[in-house]
C-alpha positions in Angstrom: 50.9 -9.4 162.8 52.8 -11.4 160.6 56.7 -10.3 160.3 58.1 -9.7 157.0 61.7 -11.1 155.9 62.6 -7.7 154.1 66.0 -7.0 155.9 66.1 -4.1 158.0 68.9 -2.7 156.3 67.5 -3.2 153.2 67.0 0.5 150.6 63.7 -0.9 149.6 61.4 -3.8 150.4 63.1 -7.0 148.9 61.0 -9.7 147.2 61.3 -12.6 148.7 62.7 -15.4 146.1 64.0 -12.2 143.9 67.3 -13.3 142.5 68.5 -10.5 139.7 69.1 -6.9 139.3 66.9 -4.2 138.3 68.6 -4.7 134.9 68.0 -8.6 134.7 63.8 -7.9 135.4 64.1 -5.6 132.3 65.3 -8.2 130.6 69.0 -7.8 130.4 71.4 -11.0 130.3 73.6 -12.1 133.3 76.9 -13.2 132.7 75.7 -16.9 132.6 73.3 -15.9 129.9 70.3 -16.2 132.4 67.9 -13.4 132.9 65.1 -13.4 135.5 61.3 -13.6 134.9 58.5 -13.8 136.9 56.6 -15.5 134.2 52.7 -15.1 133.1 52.2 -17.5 136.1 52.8 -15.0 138.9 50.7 -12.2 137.3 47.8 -14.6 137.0 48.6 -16.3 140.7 47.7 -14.1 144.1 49.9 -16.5 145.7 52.6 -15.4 143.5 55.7 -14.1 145.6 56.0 -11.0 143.1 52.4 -10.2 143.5 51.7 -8.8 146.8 55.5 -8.1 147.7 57.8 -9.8 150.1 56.7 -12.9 152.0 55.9 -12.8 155.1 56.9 -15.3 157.7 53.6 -17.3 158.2 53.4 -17.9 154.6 57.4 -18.6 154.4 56.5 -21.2 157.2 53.1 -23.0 155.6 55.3 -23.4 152.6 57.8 -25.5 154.2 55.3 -27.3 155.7 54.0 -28.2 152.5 57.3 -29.1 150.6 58.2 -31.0 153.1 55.2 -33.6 153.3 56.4 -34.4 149.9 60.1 -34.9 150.8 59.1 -37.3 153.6 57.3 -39.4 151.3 60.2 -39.9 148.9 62.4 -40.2 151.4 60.4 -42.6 153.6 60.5 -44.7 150.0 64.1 -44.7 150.0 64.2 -47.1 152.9 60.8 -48.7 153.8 61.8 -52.1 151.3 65.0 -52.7 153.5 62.3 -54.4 156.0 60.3 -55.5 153.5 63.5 -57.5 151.6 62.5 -61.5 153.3 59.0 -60.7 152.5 59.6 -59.8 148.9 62.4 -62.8 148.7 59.5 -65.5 150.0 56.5 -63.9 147.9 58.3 -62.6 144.5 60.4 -65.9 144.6 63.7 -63.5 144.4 67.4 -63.9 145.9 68.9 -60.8 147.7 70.6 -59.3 144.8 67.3 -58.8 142.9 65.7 -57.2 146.1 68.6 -54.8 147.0 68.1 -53.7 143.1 64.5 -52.9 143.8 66.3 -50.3 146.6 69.3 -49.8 144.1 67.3 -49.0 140.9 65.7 -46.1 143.0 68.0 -44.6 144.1 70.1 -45.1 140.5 67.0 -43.5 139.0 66.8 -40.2 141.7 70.7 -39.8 142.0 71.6 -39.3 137.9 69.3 -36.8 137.0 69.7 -34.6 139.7 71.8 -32.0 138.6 69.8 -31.4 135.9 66.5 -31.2 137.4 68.2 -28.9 139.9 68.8 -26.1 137.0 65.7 -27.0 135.4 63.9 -25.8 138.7 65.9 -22.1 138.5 64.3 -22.1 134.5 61.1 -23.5 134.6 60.3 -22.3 138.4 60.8 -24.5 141.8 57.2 -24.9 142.0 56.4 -26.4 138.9 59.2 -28.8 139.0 57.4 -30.0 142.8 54.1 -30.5 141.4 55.3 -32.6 138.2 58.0 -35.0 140.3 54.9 -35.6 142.8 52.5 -36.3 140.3 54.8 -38.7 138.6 56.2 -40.3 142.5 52.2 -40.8 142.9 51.2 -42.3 140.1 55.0 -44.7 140.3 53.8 -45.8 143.5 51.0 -46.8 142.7 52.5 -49.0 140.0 55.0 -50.4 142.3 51.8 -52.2 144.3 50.3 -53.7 140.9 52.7 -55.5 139.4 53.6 -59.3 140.5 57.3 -59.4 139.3 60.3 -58.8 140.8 61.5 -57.2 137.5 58.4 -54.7 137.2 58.4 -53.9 140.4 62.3 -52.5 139.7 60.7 -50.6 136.6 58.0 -48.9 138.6 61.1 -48.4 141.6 62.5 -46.4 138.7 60.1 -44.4 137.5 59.1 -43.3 141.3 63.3 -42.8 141.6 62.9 -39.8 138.5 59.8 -38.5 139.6 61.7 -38.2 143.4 64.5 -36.5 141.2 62.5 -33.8 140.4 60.9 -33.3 143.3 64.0 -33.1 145.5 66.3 -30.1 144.8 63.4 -27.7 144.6 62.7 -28.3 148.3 66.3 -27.5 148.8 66.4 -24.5 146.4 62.7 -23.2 147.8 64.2 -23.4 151.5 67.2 -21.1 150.2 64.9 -18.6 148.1 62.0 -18.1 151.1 64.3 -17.7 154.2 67.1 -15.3 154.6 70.3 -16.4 155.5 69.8 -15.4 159.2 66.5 -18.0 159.9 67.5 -20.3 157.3 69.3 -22.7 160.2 66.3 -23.1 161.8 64.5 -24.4 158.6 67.2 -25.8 157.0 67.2 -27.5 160.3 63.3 -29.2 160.3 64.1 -30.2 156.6 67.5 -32.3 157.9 65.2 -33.7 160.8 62.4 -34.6 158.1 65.7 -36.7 155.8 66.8 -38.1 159.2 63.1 -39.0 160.1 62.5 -40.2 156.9 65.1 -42.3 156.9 64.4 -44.0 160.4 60.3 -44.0 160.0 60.8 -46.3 156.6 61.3 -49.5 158.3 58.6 -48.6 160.9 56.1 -47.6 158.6 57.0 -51.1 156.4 57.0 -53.2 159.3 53.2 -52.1 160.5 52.2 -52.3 156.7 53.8 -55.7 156.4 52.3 -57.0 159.1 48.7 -55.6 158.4 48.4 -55.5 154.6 50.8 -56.9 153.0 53.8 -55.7 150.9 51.8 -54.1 147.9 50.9 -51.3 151.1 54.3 -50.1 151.5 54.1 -48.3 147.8 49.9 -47.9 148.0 49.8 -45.8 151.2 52.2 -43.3 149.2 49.0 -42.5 146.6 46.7 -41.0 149.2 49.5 -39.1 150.8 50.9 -37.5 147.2 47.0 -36.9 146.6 47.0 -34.7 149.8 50.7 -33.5 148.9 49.5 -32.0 145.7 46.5 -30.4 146.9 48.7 -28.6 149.6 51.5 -27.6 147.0 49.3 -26.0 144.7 47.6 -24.0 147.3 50.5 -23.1 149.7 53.9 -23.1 147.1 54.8 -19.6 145.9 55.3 -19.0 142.5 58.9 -17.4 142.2 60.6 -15.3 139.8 62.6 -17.5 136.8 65.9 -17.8 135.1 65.8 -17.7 131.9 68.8 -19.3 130.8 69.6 -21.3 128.4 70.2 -25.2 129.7 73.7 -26.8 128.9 72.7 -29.7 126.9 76.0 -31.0 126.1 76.6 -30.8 130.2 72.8 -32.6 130.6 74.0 -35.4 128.4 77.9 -35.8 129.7 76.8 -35.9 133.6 73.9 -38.2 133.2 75.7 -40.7 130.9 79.0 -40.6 133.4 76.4 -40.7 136.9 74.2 -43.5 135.2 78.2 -45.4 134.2 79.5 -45.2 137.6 76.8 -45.9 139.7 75.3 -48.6 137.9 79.0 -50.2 137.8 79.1 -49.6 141.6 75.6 -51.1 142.3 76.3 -54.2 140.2 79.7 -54.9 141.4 78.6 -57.7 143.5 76.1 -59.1 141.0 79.2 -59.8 138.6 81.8 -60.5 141.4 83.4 -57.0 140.1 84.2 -58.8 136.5 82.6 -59.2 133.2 79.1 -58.5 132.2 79.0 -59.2 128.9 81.3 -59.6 126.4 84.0 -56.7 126.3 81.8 -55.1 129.2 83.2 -55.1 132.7 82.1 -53.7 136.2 85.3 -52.1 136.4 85.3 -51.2 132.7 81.9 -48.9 133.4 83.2 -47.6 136.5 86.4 -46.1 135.4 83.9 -44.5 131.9 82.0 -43.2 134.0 84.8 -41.6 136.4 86.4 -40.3 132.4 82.8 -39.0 131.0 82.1 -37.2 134.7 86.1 -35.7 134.5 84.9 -34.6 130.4 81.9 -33.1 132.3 83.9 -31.1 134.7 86.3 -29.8 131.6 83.5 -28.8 129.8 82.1 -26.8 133.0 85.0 -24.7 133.0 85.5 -24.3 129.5 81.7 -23.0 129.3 81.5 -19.6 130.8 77.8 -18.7 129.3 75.4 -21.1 131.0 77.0 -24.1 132.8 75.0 -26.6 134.4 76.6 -26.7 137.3 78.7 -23.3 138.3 82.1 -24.7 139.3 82.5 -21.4 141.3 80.0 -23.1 144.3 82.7 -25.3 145.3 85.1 -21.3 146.5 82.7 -21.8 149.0 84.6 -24.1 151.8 81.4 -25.1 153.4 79.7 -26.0 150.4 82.8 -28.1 149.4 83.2 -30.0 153.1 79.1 -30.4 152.9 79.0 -32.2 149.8 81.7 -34.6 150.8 80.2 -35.3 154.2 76.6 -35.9 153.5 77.9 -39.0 150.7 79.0 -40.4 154.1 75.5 -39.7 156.0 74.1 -40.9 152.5 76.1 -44.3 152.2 75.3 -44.6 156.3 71.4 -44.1 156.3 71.3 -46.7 153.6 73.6 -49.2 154.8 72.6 -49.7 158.5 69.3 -50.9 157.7 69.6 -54.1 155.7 71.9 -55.3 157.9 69.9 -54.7 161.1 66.8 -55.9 159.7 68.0 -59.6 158.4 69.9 -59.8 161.8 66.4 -58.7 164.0 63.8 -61.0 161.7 66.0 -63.8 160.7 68.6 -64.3 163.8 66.2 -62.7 166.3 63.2 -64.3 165.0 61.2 -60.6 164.8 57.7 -60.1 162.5 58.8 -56.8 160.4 56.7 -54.8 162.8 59.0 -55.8 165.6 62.0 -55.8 163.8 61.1 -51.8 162.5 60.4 -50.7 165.9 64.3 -51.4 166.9 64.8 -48.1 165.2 62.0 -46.2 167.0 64.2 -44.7 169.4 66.6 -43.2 166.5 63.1 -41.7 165.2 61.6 -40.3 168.8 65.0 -38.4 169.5 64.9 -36.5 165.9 62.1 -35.6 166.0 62.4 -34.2 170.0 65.6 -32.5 169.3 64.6 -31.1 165.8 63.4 -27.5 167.1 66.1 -27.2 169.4 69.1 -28.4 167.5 67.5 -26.1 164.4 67.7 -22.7 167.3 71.1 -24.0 167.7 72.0 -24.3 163.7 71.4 -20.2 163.6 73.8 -19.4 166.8 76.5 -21.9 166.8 79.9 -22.9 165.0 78.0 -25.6 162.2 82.1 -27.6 163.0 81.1 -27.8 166.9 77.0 -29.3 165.7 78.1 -31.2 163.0 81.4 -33.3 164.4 79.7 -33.9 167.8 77.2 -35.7 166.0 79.4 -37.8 163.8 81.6 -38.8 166.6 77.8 -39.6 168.4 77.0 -41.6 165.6 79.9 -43.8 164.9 79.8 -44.6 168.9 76.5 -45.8 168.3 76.9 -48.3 165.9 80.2 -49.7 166.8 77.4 -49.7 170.2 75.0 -51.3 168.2 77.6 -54.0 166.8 78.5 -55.1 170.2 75.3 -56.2 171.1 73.8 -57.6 168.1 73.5 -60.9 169.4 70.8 -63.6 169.3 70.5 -63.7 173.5 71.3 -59.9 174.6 68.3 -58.0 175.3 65.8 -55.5 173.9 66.7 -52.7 176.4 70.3 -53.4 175.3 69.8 -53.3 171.4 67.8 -49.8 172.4 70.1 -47.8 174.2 72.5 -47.4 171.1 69.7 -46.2 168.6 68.7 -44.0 171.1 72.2 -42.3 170.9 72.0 -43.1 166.9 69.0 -40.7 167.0 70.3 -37.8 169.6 73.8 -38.3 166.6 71.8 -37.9 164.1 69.8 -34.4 164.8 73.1 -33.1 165.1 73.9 -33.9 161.3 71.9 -33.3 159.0 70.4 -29.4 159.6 74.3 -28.4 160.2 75.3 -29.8 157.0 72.8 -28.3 154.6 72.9 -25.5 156.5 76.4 -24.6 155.6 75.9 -26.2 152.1 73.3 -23.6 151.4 74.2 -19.8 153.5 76.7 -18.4 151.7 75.2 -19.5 148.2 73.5 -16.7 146.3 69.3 -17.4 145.5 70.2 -17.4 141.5 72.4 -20.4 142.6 69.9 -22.2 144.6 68.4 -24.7 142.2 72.1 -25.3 140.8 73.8 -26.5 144.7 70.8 -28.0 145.8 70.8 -30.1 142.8 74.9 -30.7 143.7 74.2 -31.4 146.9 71.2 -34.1 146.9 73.3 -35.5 144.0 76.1 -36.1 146.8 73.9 -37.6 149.3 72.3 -40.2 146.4 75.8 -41.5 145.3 76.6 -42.3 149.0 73.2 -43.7 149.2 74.3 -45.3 145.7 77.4 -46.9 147.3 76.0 -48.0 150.7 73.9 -50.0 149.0 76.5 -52.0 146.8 78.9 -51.8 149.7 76.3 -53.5 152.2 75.3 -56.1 150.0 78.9 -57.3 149.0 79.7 -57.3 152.6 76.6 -59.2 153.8 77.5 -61.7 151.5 81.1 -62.2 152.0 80.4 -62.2 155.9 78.0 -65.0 155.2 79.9 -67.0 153.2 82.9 -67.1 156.2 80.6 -67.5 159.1 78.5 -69.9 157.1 81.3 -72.2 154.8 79.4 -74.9 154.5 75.8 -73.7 154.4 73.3 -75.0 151.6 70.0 -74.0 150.5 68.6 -70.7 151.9 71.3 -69.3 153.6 74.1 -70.3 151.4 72.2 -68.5 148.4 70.5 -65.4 150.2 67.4 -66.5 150.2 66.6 -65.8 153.3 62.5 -65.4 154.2 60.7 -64.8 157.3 61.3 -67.8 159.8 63.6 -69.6 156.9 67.0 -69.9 159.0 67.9 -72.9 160.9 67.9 -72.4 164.3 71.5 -73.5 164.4 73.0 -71.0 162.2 71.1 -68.1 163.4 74.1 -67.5 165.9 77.0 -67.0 162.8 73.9 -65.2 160.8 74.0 -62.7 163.8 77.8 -62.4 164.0 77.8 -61.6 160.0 75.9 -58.7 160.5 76.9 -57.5 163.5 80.4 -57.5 161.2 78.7 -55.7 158.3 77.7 -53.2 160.8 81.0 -52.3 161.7 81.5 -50.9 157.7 79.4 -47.9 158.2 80.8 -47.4 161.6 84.4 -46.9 160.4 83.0 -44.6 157.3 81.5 -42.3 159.6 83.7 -42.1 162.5 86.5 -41.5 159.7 84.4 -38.8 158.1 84.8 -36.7 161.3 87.9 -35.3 160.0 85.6 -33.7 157.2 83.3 -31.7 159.5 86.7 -30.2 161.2 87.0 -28.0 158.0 83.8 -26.3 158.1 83.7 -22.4 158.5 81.5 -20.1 160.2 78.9 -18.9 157.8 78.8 -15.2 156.7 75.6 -14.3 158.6 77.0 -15.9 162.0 79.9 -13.5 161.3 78.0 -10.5 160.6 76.1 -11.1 164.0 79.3 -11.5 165.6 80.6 -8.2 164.7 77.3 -6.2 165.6 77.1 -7.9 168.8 79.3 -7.5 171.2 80.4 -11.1 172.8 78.1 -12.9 169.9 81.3 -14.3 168.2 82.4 -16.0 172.0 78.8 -17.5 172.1 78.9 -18.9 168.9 82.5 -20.9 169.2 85.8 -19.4 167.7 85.5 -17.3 164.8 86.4 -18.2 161.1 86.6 -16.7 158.1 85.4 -18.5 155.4 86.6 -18.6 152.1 85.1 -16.0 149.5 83.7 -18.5 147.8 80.8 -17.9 144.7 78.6 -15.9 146.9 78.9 -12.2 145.2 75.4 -11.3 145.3 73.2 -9.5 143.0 73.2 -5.6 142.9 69.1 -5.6 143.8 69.0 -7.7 146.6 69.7 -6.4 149.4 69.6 -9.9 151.9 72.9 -11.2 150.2 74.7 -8.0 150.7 78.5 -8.6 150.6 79.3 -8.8 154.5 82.4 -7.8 155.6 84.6 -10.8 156.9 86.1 -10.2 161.0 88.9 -12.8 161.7 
């Protein structure tokens, strides 16, 4: 018999996904303006999570398998050209700034509009939002295979970069709305395994494809897996009540123009050597706009007290503050590991892509071995204890990794790191959203998951323009004299002279070292995390819980004062 999530505590049965008061259902306005709705949609839909009552766990379960087949497919995207970038240089006749961009104009096009398509997913419902950014990823990717061009194949990157905007933050917000605070480690949990995964499986998966099909495959295979997505989405994803609110346009227009400014500025840094564009226009000029507009944008959040597009109260919450600022780190990491170690492993090492991807298949096998247990620990543990283990763990293994990236050291010993790199990296990413997402209130979930993925995509944003300015200038000292190829970044499969494949290897192995520091130095961050409210309100029920769990904190108040008919955010008392 399936288990309900209705708390036991709870006056009356609680609808899963419900986010208002009695008052708000009859249609009176919340403070922000916002009302909740189920919509026509849930009358007409059995599936609906206001038709039959709460959800039950089964169903909470085959919906999170569903969401996240989609969110390994965008993510897997987000990576799989970083083994694909000599291919792409020999075929598309393009240097290595135009083939970062076909990364960079991806993630550009997911990381600026995800605040908005966060709140858009509280209006217009989580699961509409899903099936539109799939739809549009689907039909992206299969663009990105047609075209010829290095510069259409950036337009269709960009066009599968919004349709992955929309997509993301529901899975984020749907997590928060389906599972109560107490089992939403363990899921919170397989969703950070599926980003780590993701992340790891992308060069794999583009290395096989490469080898097999050609490049074209590495955006094809992503049709008849959104095809299947789809189809599972529409059966399995609830339909959950609404907000009616109304949407911040003024906030819509000053955080996309200041995100698109200072990313954009960041990414094509290098491009312009950091000075003029054109004209009166300067990398540094765009930059420092867009740090201006996005300081305009937080003035006008606190000024607007009706419906703001992103509630300035999420960041009370400690834990959602330190895991916003931690996962840019994991973000500018995940992105800038891979190019390096993939022009070290094909050009100094002489590696076919499929060769060169399986490097990181050891980083893969451990997160997805450790995902169930490390998700059992996510419920019971201190997320500080989880979380800096495996940032110390990670930095170990690159600076590892660094060591040995030679052109004569083994495979075994280019192996053991990422297997560390993997055991690091299950301990990273459930933690972190974990405590980004507990103490939040559901009417708030489309709002900090949109926050939070935002985070993660300028890190990934900055990685990228970090790595290819350091690549470059690691190049140009190992390699002063170098002509043709090298000397311009045009490096393809088998294009390197044997005699400077030694000082090509010591350039990355250098550029290695940059996401090494960022992360070891990020430690520091995951000391500040706080227990979460539900870990504390096992702790005082249960005797000895709080000594099982790691010493006890008591997290700030934060924005988490929860709505009069829902009984699963209940204020909790707070036990130092």
């Amino acid at each position: 018999m399936s288990r309900s999530y209705t708390p036991r505590h709870a006056a009356r049965p609680s609808t899963v996904g419900s986010t208002g008061t009695g008052a708000a259902r009859t249609g009176a306005g919340a403070p922000d303006g916002s009302t909740d709705s189920a919509g026509p949609a849930d009358a007409a839909n059995p599936d609906s999570a206001t038709a039959g009552g709460p959800i039950d766990e089964r169903r909470a379960w085959r919906a999170l398998w569903a969401l996240l087949a989609g969110f390994f497919m965008i993510l897997v995207d987000s990576t799989i050209v970083s083994v694909a970038t000599p291919a792409l240089m020999a075929e598309l006749g393009a240097d290595v700034n135009q083939v970062v961009w076909v990364t960079s104009a991806y993630l550009l096009a997911y990381a600026v509009p995800l605040l908005i398509t966060g709140r858009l997913g509280d209006r217009f419902g989580q699961r509409t939002m899903y099936l539109t950014g799939l739809a549009v990823f689907t039909l992206a990717s299969l663009a990105c295979g047609l075209t010829h061009t290095i510069e259409w194949l950036i337009v269709a990157r960009v066009v599968q970069g919004l349709g992955a905007a929309v997509m993301t933050p529901q899975t984020m917000a749907l997590i928060t709305r389906l599972f109560p605070p107490a089992r939403r480690g363990t899921a919170m949990a397989l969703w950070g395994a599926t980003a780590g995964v993701a992340t790891l499986v992308g060069p794999i998966a583009g290395g096989l494809l490469l080898d097999s099909l050609g490049w074209e495959w590495i955006f094809f295979v992503n049709v008849p897996v959104g095809l299947v997505g789809l189809a599972l989405a529409w059966r399995l994803l609830p339909v959950l009540p609404t907000s009616r609110m109304r949407l911040d346009w003024l906030g819509v227009a000053l955080s996309g123009l200041g995100l698109f400014l200072l990313v954009f500025g960041i990414q094509e840094g290098n491009t312009y050597e950091w000075g003029t564009i054109a004209g009166p226009i300067s990398v540094w000029g765009l930059i420092v706009t867009g740090l201006l507009v996005l300081a305009a944008f937080v003035g006008w959040q606190h000024v607007n007290r009706t419906a703001p597009l992103v509630p300035l109260g999420l960041f009370a919450d400690r834990n959602f503050a330190v895991a916003n600022a931690s996962i840019v780190v994991v973000g500018f990491t995940v992105t800038a590991m891979p190019f390096a170690l993939m022009i070290f492993a094909q050009e100094a090492r002489g590696y076919t892509p499929t060769q060169a991807a399986l490097l990181t298949a050891p980083t893969a096998v451990m997160s997805i071995v450790l995902a169930r247990w490390v998700g059992g620990l996510v419920n019971r543990l201190h997320p500080r204890l989880l979380a800096t283990g495996g940032f110390v763990g990670w930095s170990i293994s690159l600076f590892w990794l660094s060591r040995v990236m030679t052109t004569d050291s083994p495979v075994w010993a280019l192996l053991l790191p990422m297997f560390l790199l993997g055991t690091a990296n299950s301990f990273v990413w459930g933690p972190l959203s974990t405590s980004a997402t507990a103490n939040l209130p559901r009417d708030k979930a489309g709002a900090g998951a949109g926050v939070y993925n935002t985070t993660r995509q300028i890190g990934s944003v900055i990685g990228s323009a970090v790595v290819a300015t350091v690549m470059g200038s690691r190049i140009a000292a190992h390699l002063p004299g170098a002509s043709g190829a090298v000397a311009e970044g045009r490096t393809g499969s088998g294009s390197v002279p044997p005699a400077v494949t030694g000082a090509l290897a010591d350039a990355m192995s250098e550029t290695i070292l940059v996401p090494a520091t960022v992360i070891g130095v990020a430690t520091l961050l995951t000391l500040c995390l706080a227990r979460p409210r539900h870990q504390l309100a096992v702790a005082a029920e249960v005797p000895g819980a709080a000594e099982t769990a790691g010493a006890v904190d008591t997290p700030d108040a934060g924005p988490t004062t929860p709505a009069a008919g829902d009984p699963t955010n209940r204020p909790e008392r707070h036990h130092a």
